[in-house]
N, C-alpha and C positions, 0 to 999 in steps of 0.2 A: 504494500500500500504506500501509496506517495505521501508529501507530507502535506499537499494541497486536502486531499481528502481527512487528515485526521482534523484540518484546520475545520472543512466544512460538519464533519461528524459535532467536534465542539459545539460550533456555530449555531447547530439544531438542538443540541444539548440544551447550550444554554437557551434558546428561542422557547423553547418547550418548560423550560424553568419558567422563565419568565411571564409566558401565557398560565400557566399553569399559578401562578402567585397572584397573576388579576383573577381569574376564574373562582379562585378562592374564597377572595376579597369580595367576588359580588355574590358568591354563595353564603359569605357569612350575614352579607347586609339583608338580603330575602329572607333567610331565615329570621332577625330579628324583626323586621315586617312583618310577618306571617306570624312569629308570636305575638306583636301589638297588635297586627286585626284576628285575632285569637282573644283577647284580653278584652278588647271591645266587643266582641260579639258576646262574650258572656255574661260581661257588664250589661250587655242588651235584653240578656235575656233573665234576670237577673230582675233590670225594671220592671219588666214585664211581670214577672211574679210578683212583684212587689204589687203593681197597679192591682194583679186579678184578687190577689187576699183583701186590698181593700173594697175593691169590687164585689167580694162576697159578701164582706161584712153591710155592706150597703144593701144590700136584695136581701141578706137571711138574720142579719143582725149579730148580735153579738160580742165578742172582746178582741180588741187586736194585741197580739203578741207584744211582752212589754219589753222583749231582749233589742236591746243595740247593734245585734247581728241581726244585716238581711238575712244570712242565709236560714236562720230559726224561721223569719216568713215564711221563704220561699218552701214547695217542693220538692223542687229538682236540686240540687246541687253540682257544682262543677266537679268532671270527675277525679280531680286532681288536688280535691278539700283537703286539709289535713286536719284543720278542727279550730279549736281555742286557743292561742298561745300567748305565752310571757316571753317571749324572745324569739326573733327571727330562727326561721327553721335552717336548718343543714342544706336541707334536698332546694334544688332548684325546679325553678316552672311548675310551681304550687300557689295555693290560694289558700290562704291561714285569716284567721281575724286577729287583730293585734289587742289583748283586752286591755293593755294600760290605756293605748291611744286610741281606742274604738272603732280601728278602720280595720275595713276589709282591702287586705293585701296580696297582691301577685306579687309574686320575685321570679323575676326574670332569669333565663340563664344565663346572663351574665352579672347576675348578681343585683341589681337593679331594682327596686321592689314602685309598683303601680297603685298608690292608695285611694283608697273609696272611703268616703266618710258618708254612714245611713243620716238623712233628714227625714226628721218626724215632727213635722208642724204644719198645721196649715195655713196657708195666704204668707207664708216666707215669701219673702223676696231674696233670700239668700242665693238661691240657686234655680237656673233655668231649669233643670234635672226633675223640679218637681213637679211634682203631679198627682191630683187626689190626696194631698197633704202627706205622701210619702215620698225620697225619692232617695237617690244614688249618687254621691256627686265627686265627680275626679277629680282630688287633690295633687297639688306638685310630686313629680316624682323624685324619689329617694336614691340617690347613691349609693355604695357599699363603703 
């Protein structure tokens, strides 16, 4: 073998590195996309439950749940609950309620956590989020 050809083997080497380090890069960014509209869709579905429990209560009467966790409202839970806690969890890409701070929290895989703070009032102006004097509302997100 010549030594023009070990130059071009290199060549593609490194080419192939280098694609290979963008392709990466945008694999890692979708994926973190895909977990935020993952995070929003459940936070969506989430209101939702929130809206039908008070909607029950309005047509069959009744007492509304007096916990500061949605998820006690709701039904369904995400599948990725982990429960109650006093300190951020281990596991990543879970949804924990934080009871000191009262929010319902995602932590992201990169460590990152998405907070929800439950609103229970009615005629609030606090937040566009409500509705039927309950709602959901996206707090700043947290760092690690």
């Amino acid at each position: 073998m010549s030594m023009r050809r070990y130059y071009e083997f290199a060549f593609v080497v490194i080419l192939i590195g280098v694609l290979s380090l963008f392709l990466m890069r945008s694999l890692e960014a979708t994926r973190v996309e895909m977990e935020e509209a993952v995070v929003q869709s459940e936070a969506a579905a989430i209101r939702i439950g929130l809206v039908e429990v008070v909607a029950h209560r309005e047509v069959f009467g009744g007492e509304l749940p007096k916990s500061r966790n949605p998820l006690d409202w709701v039904s369904t839970r995400p599948a990725n609950y982990v429960g109650e806690l006093d300190s951020v969890p281990e596991s990543k890409s879970v949804w924990y309620f934080d009871r000191h701070a009262e929010e319902l929290v995602f932590r992201f895989r990169d460590g990152h956590r998405a907070r929800f703070r439950f609103i229970r009032e009615s005629g609030s102006e606090q937040s566009r989020a409500l509705l039927v004097g309950v709602g959901l509302s996206r707090l700043e997100d947290q760092s690690e």
